[in-house]
N, C-alpha and C positions, 0 to 999 in steps of 0.2 A: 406738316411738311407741305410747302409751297406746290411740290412736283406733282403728288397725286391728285391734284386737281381735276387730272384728266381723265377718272374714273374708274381708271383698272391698276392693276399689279402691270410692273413692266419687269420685264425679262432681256435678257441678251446676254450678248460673250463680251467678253476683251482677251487681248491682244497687245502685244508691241507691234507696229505699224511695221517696222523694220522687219520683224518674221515670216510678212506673208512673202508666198511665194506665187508671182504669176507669171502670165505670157508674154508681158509688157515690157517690166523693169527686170534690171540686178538684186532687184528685193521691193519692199513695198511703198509705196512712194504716196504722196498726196491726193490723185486723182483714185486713188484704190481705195480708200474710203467709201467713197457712190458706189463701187464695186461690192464692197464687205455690208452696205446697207441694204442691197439689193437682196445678197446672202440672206440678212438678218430675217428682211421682208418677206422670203420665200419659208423663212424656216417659225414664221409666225411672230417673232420677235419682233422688238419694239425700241431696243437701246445697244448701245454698239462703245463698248469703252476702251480707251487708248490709252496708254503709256505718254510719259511726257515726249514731246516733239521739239523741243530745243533746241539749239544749236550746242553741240559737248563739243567741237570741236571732232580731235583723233581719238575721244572716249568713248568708248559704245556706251555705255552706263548712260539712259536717259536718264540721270538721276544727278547728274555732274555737270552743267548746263555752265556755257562761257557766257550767257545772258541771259536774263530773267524773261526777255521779252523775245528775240530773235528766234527763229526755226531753223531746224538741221538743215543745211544743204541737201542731206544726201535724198531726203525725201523729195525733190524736186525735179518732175520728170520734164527731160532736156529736150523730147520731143513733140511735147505741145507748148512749148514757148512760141508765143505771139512772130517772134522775132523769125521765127524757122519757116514762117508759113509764107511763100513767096507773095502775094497776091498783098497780104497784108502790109509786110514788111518796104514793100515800093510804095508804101502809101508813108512813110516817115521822112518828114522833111522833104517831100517832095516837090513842093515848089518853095524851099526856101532853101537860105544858104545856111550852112554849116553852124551851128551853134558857139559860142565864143572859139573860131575858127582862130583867132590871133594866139593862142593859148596853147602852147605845147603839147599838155597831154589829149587836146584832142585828137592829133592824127594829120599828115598831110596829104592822105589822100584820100580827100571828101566827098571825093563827085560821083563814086560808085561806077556802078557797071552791070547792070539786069543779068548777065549770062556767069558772070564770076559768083552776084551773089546767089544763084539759084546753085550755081555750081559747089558754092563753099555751106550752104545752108543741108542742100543734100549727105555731102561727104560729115557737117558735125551730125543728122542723124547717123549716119554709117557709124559713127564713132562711139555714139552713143547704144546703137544695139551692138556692136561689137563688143563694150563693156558688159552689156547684161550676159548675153552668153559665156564670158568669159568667168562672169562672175555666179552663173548655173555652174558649172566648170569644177569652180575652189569650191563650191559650197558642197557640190556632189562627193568630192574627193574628200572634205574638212568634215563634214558634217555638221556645218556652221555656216551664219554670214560672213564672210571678209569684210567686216566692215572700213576698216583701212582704208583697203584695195580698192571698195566702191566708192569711197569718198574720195579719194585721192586724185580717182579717173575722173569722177565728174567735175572736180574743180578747173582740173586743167581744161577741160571741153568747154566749159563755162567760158574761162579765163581767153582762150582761145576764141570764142566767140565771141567776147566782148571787147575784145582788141581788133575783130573786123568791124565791130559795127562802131566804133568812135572812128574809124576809119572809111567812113561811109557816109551818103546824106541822111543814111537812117541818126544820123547822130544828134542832133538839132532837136528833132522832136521827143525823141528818147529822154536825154537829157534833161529837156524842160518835165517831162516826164516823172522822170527819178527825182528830180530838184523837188517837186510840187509835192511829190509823196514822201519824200523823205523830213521836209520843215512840218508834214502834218505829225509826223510821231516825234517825240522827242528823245526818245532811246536809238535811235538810226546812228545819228553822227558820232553818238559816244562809243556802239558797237563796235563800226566800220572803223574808228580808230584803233577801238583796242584789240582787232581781230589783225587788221594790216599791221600794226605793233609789235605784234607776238608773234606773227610771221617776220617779218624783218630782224625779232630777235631768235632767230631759232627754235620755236615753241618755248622758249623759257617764259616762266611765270615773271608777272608784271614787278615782282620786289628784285628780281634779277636784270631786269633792262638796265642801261646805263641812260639815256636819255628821256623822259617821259614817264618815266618811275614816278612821279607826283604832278599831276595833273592841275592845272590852276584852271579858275573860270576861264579864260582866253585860250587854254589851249585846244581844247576838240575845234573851237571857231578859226581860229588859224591855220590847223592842222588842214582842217575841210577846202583852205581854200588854197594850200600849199601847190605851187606847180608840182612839186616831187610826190606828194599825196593824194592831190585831187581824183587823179584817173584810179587809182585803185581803190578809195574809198569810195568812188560811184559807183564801182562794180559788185563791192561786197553791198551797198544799200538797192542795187539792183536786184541781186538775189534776191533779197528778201522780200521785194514788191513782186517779182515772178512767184515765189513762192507763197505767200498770201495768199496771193488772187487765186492760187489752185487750190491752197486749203480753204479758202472762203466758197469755192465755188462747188468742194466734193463734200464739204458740210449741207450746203443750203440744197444741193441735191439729195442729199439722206434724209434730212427735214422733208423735203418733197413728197417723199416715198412714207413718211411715220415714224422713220426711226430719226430717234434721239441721240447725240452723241454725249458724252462723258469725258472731259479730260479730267488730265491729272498735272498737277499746281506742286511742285513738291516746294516744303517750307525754308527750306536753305538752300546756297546759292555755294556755288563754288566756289574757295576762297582765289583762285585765279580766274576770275569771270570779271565782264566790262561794268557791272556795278560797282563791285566792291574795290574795284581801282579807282573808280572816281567818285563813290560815292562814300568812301572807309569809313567816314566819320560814324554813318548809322550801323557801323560793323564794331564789334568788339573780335579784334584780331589777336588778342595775348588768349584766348579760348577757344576750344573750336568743340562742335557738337558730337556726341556719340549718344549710347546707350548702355546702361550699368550690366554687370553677369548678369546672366543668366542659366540656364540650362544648354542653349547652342551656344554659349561664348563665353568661356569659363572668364577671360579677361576683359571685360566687357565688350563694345566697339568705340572704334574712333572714328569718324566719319571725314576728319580731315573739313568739314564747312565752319565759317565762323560764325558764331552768334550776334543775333541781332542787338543791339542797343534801344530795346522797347521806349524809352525815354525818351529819346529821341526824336523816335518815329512816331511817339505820341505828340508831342510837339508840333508837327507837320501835319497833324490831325491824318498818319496815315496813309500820306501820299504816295509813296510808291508803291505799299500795298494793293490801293484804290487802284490805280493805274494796271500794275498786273494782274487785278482782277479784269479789268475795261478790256484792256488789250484780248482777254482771253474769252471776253460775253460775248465779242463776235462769231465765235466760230462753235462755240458750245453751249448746252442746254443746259448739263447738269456739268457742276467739278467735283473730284477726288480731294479733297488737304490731304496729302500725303504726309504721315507723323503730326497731324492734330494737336498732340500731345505738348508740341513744341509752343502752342500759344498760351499754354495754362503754365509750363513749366517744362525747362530742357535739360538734360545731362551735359555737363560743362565738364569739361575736360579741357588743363595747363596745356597749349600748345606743345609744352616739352615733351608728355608724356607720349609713351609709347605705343598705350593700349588705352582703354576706359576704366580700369579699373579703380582707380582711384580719383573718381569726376565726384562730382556733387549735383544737387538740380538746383538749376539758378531760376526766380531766385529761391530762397528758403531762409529764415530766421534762423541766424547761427547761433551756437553758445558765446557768450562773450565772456572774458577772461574774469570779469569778476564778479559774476553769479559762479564763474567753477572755483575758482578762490573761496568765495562764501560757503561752498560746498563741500571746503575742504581739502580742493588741488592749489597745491602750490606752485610756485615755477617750477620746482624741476618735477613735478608729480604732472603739471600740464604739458612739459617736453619728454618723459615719458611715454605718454600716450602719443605724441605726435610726432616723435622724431624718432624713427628704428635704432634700436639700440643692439649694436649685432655686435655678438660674444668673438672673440678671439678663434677659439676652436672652430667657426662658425666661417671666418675666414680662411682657413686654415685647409676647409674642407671644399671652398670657390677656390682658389686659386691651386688645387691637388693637379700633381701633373704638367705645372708650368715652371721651367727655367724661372730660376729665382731672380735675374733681372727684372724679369716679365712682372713677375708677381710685385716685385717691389713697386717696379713702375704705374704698374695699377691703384697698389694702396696707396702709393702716398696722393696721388691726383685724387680718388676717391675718398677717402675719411681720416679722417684724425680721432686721434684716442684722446679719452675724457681724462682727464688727469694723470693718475698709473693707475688706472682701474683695466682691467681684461676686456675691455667694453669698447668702442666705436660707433662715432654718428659719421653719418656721409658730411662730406664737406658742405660747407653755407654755397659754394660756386654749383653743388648737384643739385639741382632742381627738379629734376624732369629725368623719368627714363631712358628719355633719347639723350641727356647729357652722360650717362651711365655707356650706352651703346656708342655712343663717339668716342669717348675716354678708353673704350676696350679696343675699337676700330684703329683707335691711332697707332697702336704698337705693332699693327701688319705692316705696313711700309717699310721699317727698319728691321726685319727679319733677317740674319742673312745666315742661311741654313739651305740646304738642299730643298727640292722638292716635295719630299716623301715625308722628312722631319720638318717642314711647313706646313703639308696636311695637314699629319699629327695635331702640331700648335696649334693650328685655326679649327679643328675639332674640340679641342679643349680648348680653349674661349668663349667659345658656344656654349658649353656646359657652364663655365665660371659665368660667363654674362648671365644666362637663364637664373642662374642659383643668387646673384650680386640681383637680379630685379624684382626675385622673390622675399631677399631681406629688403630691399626700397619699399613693395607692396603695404609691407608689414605694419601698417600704424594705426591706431584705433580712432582718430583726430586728424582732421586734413583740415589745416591752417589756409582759410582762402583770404584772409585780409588781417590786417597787424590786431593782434588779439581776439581775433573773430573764428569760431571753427564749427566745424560741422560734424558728425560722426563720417568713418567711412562705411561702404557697402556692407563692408564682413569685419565690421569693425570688434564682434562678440566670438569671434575666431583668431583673434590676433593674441601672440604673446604676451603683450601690455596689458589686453583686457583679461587674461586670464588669469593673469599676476594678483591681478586686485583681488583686495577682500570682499566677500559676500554683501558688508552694510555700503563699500565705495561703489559696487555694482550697483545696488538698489537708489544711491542718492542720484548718481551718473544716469541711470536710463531711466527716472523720473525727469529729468530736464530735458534728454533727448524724446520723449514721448510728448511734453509738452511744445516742444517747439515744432515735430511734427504735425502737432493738431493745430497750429497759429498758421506751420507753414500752408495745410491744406483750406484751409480760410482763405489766405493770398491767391491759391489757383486758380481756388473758382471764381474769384472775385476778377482777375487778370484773363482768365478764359472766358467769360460771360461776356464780359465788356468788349472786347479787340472781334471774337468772333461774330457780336451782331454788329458791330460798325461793317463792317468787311462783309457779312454775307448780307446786309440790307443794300450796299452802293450798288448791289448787279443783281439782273434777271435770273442768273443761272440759280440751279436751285445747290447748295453746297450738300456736300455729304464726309462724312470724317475715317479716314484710316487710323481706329482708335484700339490697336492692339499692342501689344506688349503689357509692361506692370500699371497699367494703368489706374489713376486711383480713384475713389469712388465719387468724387464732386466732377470729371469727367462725362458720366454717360447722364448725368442731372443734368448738366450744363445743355448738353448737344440736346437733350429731350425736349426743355424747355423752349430751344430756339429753332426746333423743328428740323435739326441736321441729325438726316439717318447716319448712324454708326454702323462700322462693319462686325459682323456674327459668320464665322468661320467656322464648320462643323467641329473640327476636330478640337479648336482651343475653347469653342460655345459647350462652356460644361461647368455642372456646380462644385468648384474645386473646394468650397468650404466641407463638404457631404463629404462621408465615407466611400472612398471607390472614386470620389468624381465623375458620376454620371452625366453624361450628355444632357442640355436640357431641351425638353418636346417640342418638336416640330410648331407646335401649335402655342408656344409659349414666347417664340419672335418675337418681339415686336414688331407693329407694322411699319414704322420709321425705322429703318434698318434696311442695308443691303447683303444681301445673304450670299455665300458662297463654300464648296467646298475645299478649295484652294486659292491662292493669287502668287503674284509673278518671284513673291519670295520664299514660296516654302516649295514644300516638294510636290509634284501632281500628283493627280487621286490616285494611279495607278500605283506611283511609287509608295504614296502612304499607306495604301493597305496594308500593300505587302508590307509594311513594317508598322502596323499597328496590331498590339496587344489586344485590346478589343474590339476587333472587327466583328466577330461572331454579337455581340452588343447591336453595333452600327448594320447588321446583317438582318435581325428581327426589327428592329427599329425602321428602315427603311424598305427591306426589300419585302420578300415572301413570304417569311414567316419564320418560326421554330420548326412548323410541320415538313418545311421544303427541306429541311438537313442542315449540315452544316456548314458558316460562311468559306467560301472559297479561299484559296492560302492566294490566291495572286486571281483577277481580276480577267476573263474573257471580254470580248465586245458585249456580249449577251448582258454580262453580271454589271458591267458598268451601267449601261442603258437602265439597266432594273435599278438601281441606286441613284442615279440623276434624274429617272422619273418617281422615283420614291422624297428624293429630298425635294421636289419640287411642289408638292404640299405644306411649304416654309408659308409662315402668316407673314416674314418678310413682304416690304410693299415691293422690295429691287430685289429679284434674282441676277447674280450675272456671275457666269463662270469661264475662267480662263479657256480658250478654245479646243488648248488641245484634251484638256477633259473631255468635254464633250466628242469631241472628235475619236478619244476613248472606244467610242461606242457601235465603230467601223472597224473592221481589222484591216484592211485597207490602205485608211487614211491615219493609220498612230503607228508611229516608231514600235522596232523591235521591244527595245529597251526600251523601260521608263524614262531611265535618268536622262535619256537623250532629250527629254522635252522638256527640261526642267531650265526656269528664264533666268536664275540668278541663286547664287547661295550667299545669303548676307555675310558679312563679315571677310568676305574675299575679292582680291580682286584678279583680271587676266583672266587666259583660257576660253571656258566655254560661257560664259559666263556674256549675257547680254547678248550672244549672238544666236537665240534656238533659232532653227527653220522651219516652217512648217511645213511637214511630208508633200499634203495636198497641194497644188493650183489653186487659186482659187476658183477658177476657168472650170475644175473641175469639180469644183462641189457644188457649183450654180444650178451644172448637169443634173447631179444626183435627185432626181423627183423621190425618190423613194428613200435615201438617207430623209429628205428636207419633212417627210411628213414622221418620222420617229423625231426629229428636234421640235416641229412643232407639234406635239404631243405632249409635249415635256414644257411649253411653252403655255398649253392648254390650260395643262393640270395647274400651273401658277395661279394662272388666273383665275381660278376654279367654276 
C-alpha cells in the first residue's frame, strides 16, 4: 500500500460534510474542512474522511450526483466569496470597460457605484447569515438538515449576486475570469448546460425535455454562446470556480496541519446526471444497477444508476475514468471506490423491473440453449423454468375481492392461457414488474364508486399486485439474451425447480456450477486489469468499499494491488465456522481500513443494543469476563472502553464515523441512537441523508479534555 509510506498507522473519523454543525453556516460547508482538520489535529489524528461532495442537485443522497465532476452548491460559503469583500471587488475591471458590453446578457448598468456596491455586498451577507439561523431553526425543531431549504436559499443569494455584479465594472474582469477557468476543465460547459436545462424544464429528467433531449457535438458550443443562455450558464460555471478554490484551499490547509483527507468516488452516476445525457453512449441505459437479496432486502435493491458499457470505456483507454480520478487528485490524498465490486462485476437489473430481485451480474457466462437441450431441456422444459407458469386457482386467489370487471381487465392485459390447460404465462408485452404495476395502476382513473368503496378497491390491488409480482418473481432461468440464460437468485426455491426430478436437478446445477467457476475467472481477470489502470494515473492512494456478497478473487485482486479493503467489526467474522465468530483483532490485515460502522448501517450504539453477541464483542474488546456482564445498551463510559479496545486493529487505517466516537460523551450524542444514523439502504426520503450533528464544532475544538480520551484511542492505533 502506497499510503503507509509514511511510517505509522493513520487514524481518524468521517463524516458527511453536510452534518456538521457550526457557528458559521446553515450546515457544513467547504471552508469547515481546515476546521474538522484542526479537530482531527487536536485529537491526535491524522486522516479526516468525507462523503461524496457532488453536486445531487434537490437530492440529499450524496450518492446521486447530477455530475461526475461538479460540487454541491450548498457547501459554498457565500461569505467569503472574493466578490463580497469590498477592497477586492473595486479592484475588477477597474480600469477597463465593461466586458463584451454590446451583448445583452451582460447588463446595462456597468459603471457601478462604490456606495451601492458596498451597500448590496453587506445586505447579500445579511442574507446569507439570516439563512443559516433560519436554517439552526428547522434543524432544531426537524431534527434534521433541511437540506432543500438551505440549498434553495443559497442559490437565489447566488443568483441575486450574480445578476449585480454583470451589472457592474466588476463584470469585465470576472468574466474573462470564469471564461479562462471554465475552457481549462472540460466538464464545465456540458454541466452549466445540463444544470440550466433541467431548470428551465422543471426539474424533469433530461429523456422528458422537449428540446435538447439529444445533444449533438455542437450543441453545449452554441448553447455557451446563446444570448438567451450565456448569462446563466456563466453563473452556474462561476459557482463552481468559487467553490473549488474553497475546497482546494480547506484541503491544502489540513495537508498543512498532517491531516490527510479521504474522499469518496462512488462508481455509478445518476442516470439523470450531465454525463449520461451527453455522454449515453458509454451508459447501458435498458439496465440499471442494484444489489441481489439479502438478509436486509428480501427483494433485492434497485439503485435506479445505469451501467457502464466497459467496452467502450475501454476503447477510450478509460478516459473519463482518468479524468474523474484527476479532477479529484487535487483535493485528496487517499479515495473511497465506493461498491468496488462494481468493477469486477455488477448486479444488473431490466430497467422494467421493480425491485432487484431478479438481476443477474453482468458480466457472467450464461447457459446457452443448446448445452441445456444436450442436457435434456427442451423448448418447453426451457420455458418451464423461465417463464412462471401460474395455475388458475392461483389467480383466482390475486384477484379475490375485486369487481369482476376489475379482475377481467387485469387478466386479459396481463396473461394469456396456454392452450386449455389451467395454466397462464404473462403476456410477451409484461416484461418488467413495473409493467405489472402500471397495468394494475390504469384501472384507478376509471373507478367510479364512492369514496369508501374506492379505499376498499385500491386496498385490494395492493394485495392483488403484491401476490401478481410474487408469481412474476417465480422463475428458476432469467432469459437475458435470445437463448442465453442465467439462473436466478432463489432460483432452487421456485416452483419449476422443485418440479424437477432428482437426476434433471443434478444435470442442471452441474452446468450452473460450471459457469460460475468460468464466470469467476472473468472477474478477476476484469477487476485486476481496470483497477490498476485507474489507481496507477493518480497519486491518491485508492482504498475499496468491498462489502456485501463478495466473491473470493475480490480481496486477491485489491491485495495484490495494494488497495486496503474495508473490515467492519461486526460483518469481519468467520461465517464458514460454527457460530461465526469474529475474526481477532490482530488477524487484520494491514492493508485494510478498519471500522465499527459507516454511513450505511446502523451506529455502534444502535448495534449493540441489537446484537446477539455483544457479551462475545464485550470480552473480546473491552475488560474482560471478570468485569461482568456485557451492558444491554452502551453508557459514554462503555463505548470509550470498546473504541479504545477495537483500536488495537493490525488495520494500517482506523477511521470511524464521528458520531461513534462522539458516543463516548453524553453530552455530544443524541438521546436516541437512531437519531444519528446517516442512511438505511434500500430507502429513500425522510430522515435519511440529513443527520446533524448534536455538537458545534466550535465546541469540541474547546473540549481539551474530550480531545485527550480521542487521542488515546488514536495512541493505542498506532501502538
Amino acid at each position: 500500500m502506497k499510503y503507509l509510506h509514511k511510517g505509522e498507522r493513520t487514524t481518524g473519523f468521517a463524516l458527511p460534510l453536510l452534518s456538521l454543525n457550526t457557528d458559521k453556516g446553515p450546515c457544513g460547508e467547504f471552508p469547515d474542512i481546515a476546521s474538522m482538520a484542526r479537530l482531527a489535529k487536536s485529537w491526535g489524528m491524522n486522516l479526516l474522511q468525507i462523503l461524496p461532495v457532488n453536486d445531487t442537485g434537490f437530492e440529499p443522497s450524496p450518492y446521486s450526483a447530477l455530475s461526475a465532476f461538479a460540487l454541491n452548491p450548498i457547501y459554498l460559503r457565500i461569505a467569503d466569496l472574493p466578490e463580497l469583500d469590498d477592497a477586492a471587488a473595486r479592484a475588477y475591471g477597474s480600469d477597463k470597460k465593461p466586458a463584451r458590453a454590446d451583448k445583452e446578457w451582460i447588463g446595462k448598468d456597468a459603471a457601478g457605484n462604490e456606495d451601492t456596491l458596498r451597500d448590496f455586498n453587506r445586505q447579500t451577507k445579511d442574507r446569507a447569515e439570516a439563512l443559516a439561523d433560519q436554517a439552526r431553526q428547522w434543524a432544531a425543531q426537524e431534527g434534521a438538515v433541511p437540506y432543500e431549504r438551505i440549498l434553495g436559499g443559497k442559490l437565489s443569494i447566488l443568483e441575486s449576486l450574480w445578476d449585480s455584479l454583470l451589472g457592474s465594472r466588476r463584470s469585465a474582469g470576472l468574466l474573462e475570469q470564469v471564461e479562462r477557468w471554465s475552457e481549462a476543465r472540460t466538464w464545465v460547459k456540458t454541466y452549466a448546460c445540463f444544470v440550466e436545462l433541467k431548470r428551465r424544464n422543471a426539474s424533469k429528467p433530461w429523456w422528458e425535455w422537449g428540446d435538447y433531449r439529444n445533444p449533438g457535438a455542437a450543441t453545449i458550443p452554441a448553447l455557451w454562446t446563446h444570448p438567451e443562455f450565456a448569462r446563466s450558464l456563466r453563473f452556474h460555471a462561476w459557482v463552481q470556480m468559487r467553490a473549488e478554490e474553497q475546497f482546494s484551499r480547506a484541503c491544502r490547509q489540513a495537508l498543512d496541519l498532517g491531516v490527510d483527507i479521504m474522499g469518496d468516488i462512488p462508481i455509478l452516476l445518476n442516470m439523470d446526471s450531465a454525463e449520461v445525457w451527453q455522454r449515453r453512449q458509454l451508459f447501458d441505459l435498458d439496465h440499471i444497477a442494484g444489489a441481489p437479496p439479502d438478509m436486509y432486502s428480501r427483494l433485492g435493491q434497485n439503485w435506479g444508476f445505469p451501467l457502464y458499457r466497459w467496452d467502450l470505456l475501454e476503447k477510450e483507454d478509460y478516459a473519463f475514468w482518468k479524468e474523474r480520478l484527476s479532477s479529484a487528485d487535487q483535493f485528496y490524498s487517499l479515495f473511497r471506490i465506493d461498491h468496488v465490486l462494481g468493477f469486477f462485476r455488477i448486479w444488473a437489473v431490466d430497467i422494467r423491473e421493480a425491485d432487484g430481485f431478479l438481476g443477474h451480474f453482468r458480466p457472467e457466462y450464461p447457459l446457452l440453449y443448446h448445452e441445456l437441450d444436450a442436457l435434456g431441456f427442451d423448448t418447453g422444459r426451457i420455458r418451464w423454468l423461465s417463464r412462471p407458469h401460474v395455475p388458475e386457482s392461483s389467480l383466482g386467489e390475486a384477484f379475490e375481492g375485486l369487481p369482476a370487471g376489475i379482475a377481467r381487465t387485469i387478466r386479459e392485459k396481463l396473461f394469456r392461457r396456454i392452450d386449455h390447460e389451467p395454466l397462464f404465462l404473462f403476456s410477451p408485452e409484461i416484461r418488467g414488474g413495473r409493467d405489472i404495476e402500471s397495468s394494475i395502476q390504469a384501472v384507478l382513473p376509471g373507478l367510479d364508486t364512492d369514496a369508501a368503496a374506492r379505499d376498499v378497491i385500491e386496498k385490494t390491488l395492493k394485495i392483488c399486485k403484491d401476490k401478481l409480482l410474487a408469481a412474476w418473481r417465480d422463475k428458476s432461468l432469467l432469459e437475458i439474451a435470445s437463448g442465453q440464460f442465467v439462473p436466478t437468485w432463489e432460483y432452487k426455491n421456485t416452483k419449476a425447480w422443485l418440479s424437477l426430478g432428482q437426476e434433471e436437478r443434478r444435470r442442471l446445477e452441474g452446468l450452473i456450477v460450471r459457469r460460475k467457476a468460468e464466470s469467476m475467472v472473468l472477474w478477476e481477470r476484469n477487476g485486476a486489469k481496470i483497477l490498476k489502470i485507474l489507481a496507477d494515473s493518480v497519486a491518491m492512494q485508492a482504498c475499496a468499499e468491498d462489502l456485501g456478497a463478495v466473491p473470493p478473487c475480490v480481496p486477491a485482486v485489491l491485495s495484490r494491488l495494494g488497495i486496503p479493503g474495508l473490515r467492519v467489526l461486526r460483518w469481519h467474522r468467520a461465517w464458514e465456522k460454527e457460530g461465526a465468530p469474529y475474526i481477532a483483532l490482530d488477524e487484520y490485515p494491514e492493508d485494510s481500513v478498519a471500522c465499527l460502522s459507516v454511513h450505511d448501517s446502523s451506529n455502534l450504539r444502535q448495534w449493540w443494543e441489537e446484537e446477539a453477541d455483544r457479551h462475545v464483542l464485550w470480552d473480546m474488546l473491552g475488560p474482560g469476563p471478570a468485569a461482568g456482564a456485557a451492558p444491554p445498551s452502551l453508557e459514554a463510559e462503555d463505548a470509550y472502553t470498546l473504541l479504545l479496545g477495537f483500536a488495537a486493529v493490525e488495520s494500517g487505517i482506523l477511521v470511524h464515523p464521528l458520531q461513534d466516537l462522539l458516543a463516548a460523551h453524553e453530552r455530544y450524542r443524541e438521546v436516541e441512537p437512531a437519531k444519528e444514523r446517516i442512511n438505511v439502504p434500500g430507502t429513500t426520503g425522510g430522515f435519511n441523508w440529513r443527520y446533524r450533528l448534536k455538537p458545534r464544532i466550535e465546541e469540541l475544538l474547546r473540549d481539551s479534555a474530550f480531545a485527550a480520551r480521542m487521542a488515546a484511542i488514536a495512541s493505542a492505533h498506532r501502538g
